[in-house]
N, C-alpha and C positions, 0 to 999 in steps of 0.2 A: 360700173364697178367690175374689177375683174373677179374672176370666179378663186375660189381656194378650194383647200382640202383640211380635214382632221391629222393631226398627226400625233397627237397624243392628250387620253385623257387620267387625268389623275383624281387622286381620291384623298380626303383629309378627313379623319377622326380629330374631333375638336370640341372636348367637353365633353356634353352630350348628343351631340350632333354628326351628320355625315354630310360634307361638304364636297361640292366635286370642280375642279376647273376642265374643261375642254379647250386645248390649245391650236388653234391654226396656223399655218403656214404663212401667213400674210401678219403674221402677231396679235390675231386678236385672240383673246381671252375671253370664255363665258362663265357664268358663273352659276352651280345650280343648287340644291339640297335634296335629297332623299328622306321621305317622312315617314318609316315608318317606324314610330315612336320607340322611342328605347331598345330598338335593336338595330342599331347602327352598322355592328359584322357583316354579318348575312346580308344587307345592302350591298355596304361595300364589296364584298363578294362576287353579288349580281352585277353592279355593276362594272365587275374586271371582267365578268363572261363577256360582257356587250363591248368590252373595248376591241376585241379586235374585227368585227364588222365596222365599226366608226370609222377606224383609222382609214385614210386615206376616201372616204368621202367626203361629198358635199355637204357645208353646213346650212344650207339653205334649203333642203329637201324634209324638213321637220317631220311634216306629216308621214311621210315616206319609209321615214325609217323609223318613226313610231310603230304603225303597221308591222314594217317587216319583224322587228325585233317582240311586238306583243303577238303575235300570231305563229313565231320560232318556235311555238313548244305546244303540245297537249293540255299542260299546265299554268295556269295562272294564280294570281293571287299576291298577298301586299306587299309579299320582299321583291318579284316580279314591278309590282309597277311605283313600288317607293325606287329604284333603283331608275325605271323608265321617267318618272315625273323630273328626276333632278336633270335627266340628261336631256328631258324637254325644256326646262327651264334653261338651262347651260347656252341650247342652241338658241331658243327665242332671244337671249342677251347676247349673243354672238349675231344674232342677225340686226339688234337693234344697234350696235354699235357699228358695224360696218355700213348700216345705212346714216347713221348718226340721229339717229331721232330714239322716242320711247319707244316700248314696247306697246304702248298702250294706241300708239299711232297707227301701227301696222295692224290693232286688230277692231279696228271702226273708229278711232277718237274718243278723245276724254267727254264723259257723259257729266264731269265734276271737275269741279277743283281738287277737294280737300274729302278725304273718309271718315267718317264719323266711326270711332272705338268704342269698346267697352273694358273696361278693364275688371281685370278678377281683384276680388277681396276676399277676407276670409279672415277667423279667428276660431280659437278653440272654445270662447264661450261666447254668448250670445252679447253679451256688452262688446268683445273684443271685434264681433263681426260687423256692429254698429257703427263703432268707431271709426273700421275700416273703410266701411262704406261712405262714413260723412268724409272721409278724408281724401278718396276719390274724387265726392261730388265737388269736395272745396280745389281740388288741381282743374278741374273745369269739365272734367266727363260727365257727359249728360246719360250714361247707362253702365251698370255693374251688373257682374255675375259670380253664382256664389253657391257655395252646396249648398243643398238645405239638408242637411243633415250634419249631426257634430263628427270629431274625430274618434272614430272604433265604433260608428254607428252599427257595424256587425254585432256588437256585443248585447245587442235590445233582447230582451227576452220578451216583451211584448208589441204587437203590432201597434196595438192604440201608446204605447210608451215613444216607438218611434215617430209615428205620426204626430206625436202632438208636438213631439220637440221639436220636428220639421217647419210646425204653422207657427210656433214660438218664434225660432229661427226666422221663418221668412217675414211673419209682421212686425219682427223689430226693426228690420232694416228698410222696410216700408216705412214705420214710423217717423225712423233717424234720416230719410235721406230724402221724404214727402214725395210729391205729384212731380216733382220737374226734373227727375230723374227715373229713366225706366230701368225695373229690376226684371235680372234674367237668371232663373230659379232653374240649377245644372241639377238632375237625378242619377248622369251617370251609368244608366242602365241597373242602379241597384236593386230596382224593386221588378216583382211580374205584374203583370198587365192589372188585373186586380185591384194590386196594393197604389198602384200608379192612378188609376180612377179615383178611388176612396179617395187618397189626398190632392188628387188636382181640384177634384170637385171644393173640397175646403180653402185652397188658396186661390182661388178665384176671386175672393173678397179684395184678394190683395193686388189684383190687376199685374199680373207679370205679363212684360213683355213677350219671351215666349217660356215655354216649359219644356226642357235638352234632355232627351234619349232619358223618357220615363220608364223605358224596357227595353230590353236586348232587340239590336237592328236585326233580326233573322227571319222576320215577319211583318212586313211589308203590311199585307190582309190584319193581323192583329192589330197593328200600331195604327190602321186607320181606325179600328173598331174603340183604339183609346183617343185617338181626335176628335171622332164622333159623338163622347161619353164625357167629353173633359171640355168647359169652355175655356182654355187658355189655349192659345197658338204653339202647336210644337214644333222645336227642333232637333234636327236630325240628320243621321249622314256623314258623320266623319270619320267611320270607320269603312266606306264604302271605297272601292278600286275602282268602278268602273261604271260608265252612262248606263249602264245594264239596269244595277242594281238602284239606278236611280228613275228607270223607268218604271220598274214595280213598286216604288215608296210612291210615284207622283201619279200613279194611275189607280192607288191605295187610297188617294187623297190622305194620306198620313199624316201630312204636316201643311204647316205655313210655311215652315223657311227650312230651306237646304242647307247643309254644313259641308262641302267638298273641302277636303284640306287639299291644296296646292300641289305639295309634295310626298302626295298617295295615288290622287285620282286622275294621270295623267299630264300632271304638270300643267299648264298654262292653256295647250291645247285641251286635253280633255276637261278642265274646267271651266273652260269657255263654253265649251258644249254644254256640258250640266246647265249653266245658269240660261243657255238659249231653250232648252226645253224646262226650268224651270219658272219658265216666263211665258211659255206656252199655258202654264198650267195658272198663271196667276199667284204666284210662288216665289218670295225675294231671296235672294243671296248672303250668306252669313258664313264666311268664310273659316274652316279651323284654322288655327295659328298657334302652337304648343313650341312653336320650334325658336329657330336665330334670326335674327336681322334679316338674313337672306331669305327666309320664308317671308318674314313682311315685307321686303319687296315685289315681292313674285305677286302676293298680294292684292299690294295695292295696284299695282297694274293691271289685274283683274278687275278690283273696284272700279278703279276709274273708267271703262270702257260697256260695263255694262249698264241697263238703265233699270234693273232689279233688284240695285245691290242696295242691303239692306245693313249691317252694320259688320265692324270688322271687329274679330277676337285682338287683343293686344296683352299680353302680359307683360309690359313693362318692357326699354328698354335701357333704362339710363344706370342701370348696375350692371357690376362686374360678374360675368363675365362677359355677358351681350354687348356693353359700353364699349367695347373694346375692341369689337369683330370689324369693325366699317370707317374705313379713311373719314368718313364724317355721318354724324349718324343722320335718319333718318327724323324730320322737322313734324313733334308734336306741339299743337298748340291748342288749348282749351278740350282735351280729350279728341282733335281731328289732328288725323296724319296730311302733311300736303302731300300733294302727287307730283312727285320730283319730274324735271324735266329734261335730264340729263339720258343720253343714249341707252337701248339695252335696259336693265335693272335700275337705274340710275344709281348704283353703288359700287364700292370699291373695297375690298375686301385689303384689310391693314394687314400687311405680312408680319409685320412685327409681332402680330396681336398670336398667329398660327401657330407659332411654336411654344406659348408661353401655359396654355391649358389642356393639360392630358387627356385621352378619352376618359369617360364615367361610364362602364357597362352599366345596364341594367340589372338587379336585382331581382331576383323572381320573389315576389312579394304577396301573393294570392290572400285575402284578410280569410281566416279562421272563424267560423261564428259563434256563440254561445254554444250550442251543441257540440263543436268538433266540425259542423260540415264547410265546404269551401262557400264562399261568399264573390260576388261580383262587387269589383269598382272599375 
């Protein structure tokens, strides 16, 4: 294979999303995303800093100019590596095309066929969330996830008001959706450590698969003292940038399962690391996925190659505007993604689809509580 060079990388605001292509000399095309949710700009920003180091390198030195580019600065942090993750992503599908195979080839082999999802549900009342549920289980996904809490749950004026509506919430959809489907009960980080105990300890009855960021990831040493205190499996990690911060969650023993979202913690390379020291520890993989198409590629090719991986986030993709991002979409069957076998990403990103949906900034949204004070979601 002969060798090429970058010569130009672009950047696409698309919806909600920050989309990036990297262009070679030899005509290949990679394709990657930047994750850090709702602030698409400031990505895209970062990542025009790093175009003009690309240009005119090699796209096969991944590693290389990961390094160089997160170790450029004194500073780090998530506009930093959402901006570094898509342009790892870009290159990994730039390499897997030029050699014509997956991605998932060049990094050990498929450990799987097919990725087992979960898909989120949700309603404003607790019948609505039921329903959601059984209508998942009936499309063929064998796990959902789902707040436990209602909508303006800041407005509780009492603890025991919120909790109870929580274990209302979470054993109806136990109820509606029985044993052969496991429920994955999101907290969000709303509650402190505390209020996260009291009620995991109560929905224990209800066998959740695991229990998502019962308190703010800043505390590593706390969030194991709530794994400790709570028999349900937690997870966690999707606000994490770096193998760093995923050393002190696993050496915390804080959770069961890891959350690296793709296009935050390094792109492909760095979260191939996470799940190789998440396997160290006895520890599965459960990937964040908030994002487009292009993040569940990126994905599942992570799935497929590690032997940890433990279930994939999926929100849906057969509505507009997702339906419409990928020359053909991504193949769901009975709630499992196949593991496409086509070079690179195995996707193609539909031109037509690019100009048709405007950015969506974010909103600064912070919920208000009963008293006036600011509240976390």
């Amino acid at each position: 294979m002969k060798p090429t060079r970058i010569e130009k990388v672009e950047t696409i605001l698309w919806d909600r999303w920050l989309l990036i292509r990297i262009y070679c000399e030899d005509g290949t095309v990679g394709v990657g995303e930047g994750g850090v949710h709702g602030w698409q700009r400031p990505t895209e920003t970062m990542v025009n800093v790093f175009e003009p180091y690309l240009i005119g390198k090699d796209p096969s030195q991944i590693e290389h100019h990961y390094q160089f580019l997160y170790r450029s600065s004194h500073f780090m942090g998530s506009v930093i590596q959402g901006a570094l993750s898509a342009v790892d992503i870009a290159l990994w599908d730039i390499k897997g095309k030029r050699l014509g195979v997956p991605i998932y080839e060049l990094m050990g082999g498929k450990t799987r066929d097919r990725v087992r999802c979960y898909m989120h549900v949700g309603g404003d009342s607790v019948d609505d969330l039921a329903a959601d549920a059984i209508s998942a289980a009936k499309q063929g996904f064998t796990a959902v996830r789902f707040s436990a809490f209602a909508p303006e749950y800041w407005l509780h004026k009492a603890h025991s008001e919120w909790e109870e509506d929580a274990v209302t919430r979470v054993g109806a959809v136990r109820e509606a959706v029985g044993t052969d489907v496991d429920i994955c009960v999101e907290i969000h980080r709303e509650m402190n450590p505390a209020e996260s105990i009291a009620l995991g300890r109560r929905l224990e009855q209800f066998h959740p698969y695991f229990y998502e960021d019962p308190m703010l990831p800043d505390s590593p040493a706390i969030m194991g003292d709530v794994q400790d205190r709570v028999n349900i499996p937690i997870a966690t990690g999707e606000r994490f940038t770096t193998i760093f911060e995923y050393q002190q969650l696993l050496e915390a023993r804080a959770c069961a399962y890891v959350r690296p979202d793709l296009c935050l913690c390094g792109g492909l390379s760095g979260c191939k690391k996470v799940a190789a020291m998440a396997e160290a520890h006895h520890v599965k993989v459960i990937p964040h996925n908030p994002l487009s198409p292009i993040s569940t590629a990126a994905c599942i090719q992570l799935d497929a190659c590690i032997p940890n991986f433990a279930l994939q986030e999926y929100t849906g993709e057969s509505e507009l505007p997702k339906s419409d991002l990928l020359v053909t979409p991504l193949e769901l069957i009975d709630g499992y993604l196949t593991v496409p076998d086509g070079p690179g990403l195995g996707v193609e990103l539909n031109e037509a689809a690019l100009a048709k949906y405007p950015v969506v900034d974010k909103v600064l949204d912070s919920p208000i509580g009963f008293d006036g004070s600011v509240a976390d979601r």
